[in-house]
C-alpha positions, 0 to 999 in steps of 0.5 A: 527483504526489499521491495522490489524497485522498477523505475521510479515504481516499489512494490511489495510482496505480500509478506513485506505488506504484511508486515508494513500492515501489520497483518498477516499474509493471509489479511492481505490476500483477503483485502486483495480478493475482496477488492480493498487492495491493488495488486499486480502480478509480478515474479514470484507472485503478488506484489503491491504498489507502494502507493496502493498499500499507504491508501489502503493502511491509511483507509483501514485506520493505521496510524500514518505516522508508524505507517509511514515509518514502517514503508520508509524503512522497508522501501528506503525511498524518500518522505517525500515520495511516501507523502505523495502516495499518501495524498495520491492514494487519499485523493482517489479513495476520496474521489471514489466516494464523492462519485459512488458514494461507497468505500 
């Protein structure tokens, strides 16, 4: 599988987070319902953002260098594009802890 480009934008089934995580689908819908993890609804189902599942793998504790591995290969966009969702997912889980003081 690919993850499906639109524009400058990827986004990811569940399947594909799954496997980028590491967990399984049914983690994935879990984080997803309880608020953890962005997703839109797209053809076929969920999908989520590029940006929103390196936030999210980075918060729950995955290693960011097998992480990001993992989503390049997946995705086949550059490092550097993966490097600003990294710092553009971190910024605003950081910036919703400064400001609410939770996760």
């Amino acid at each position: 599988m690919t993850p499906e480009k639109v524009g400058e934008n990827v986004y990811f089934t569940i399947p594909e987070t799954a496997k980028a995580l590491e967990i399984t689908r049914q983690a994935v819908y879990a984080a997803i319902n309880a608020g953890q993890l962005k997703a839109t609804d797209g053809p076929g189902g969920k999908r989520i953002h590029a940006q929103d599942l390196v936030g999210y793998g980075l918060r729950t504790g995955r290693d960011p260098e097998e992480l990001l591995k993992r989503v390049q290969e997946e995705s086949g966009v550059e490092l550097s594009d993966l490097l600003l969702w990294v710092i553009a997912g971190l910024g605003l889980y950081f910036l919703f802890k400064a400001f609410f003081g939770k996760d």
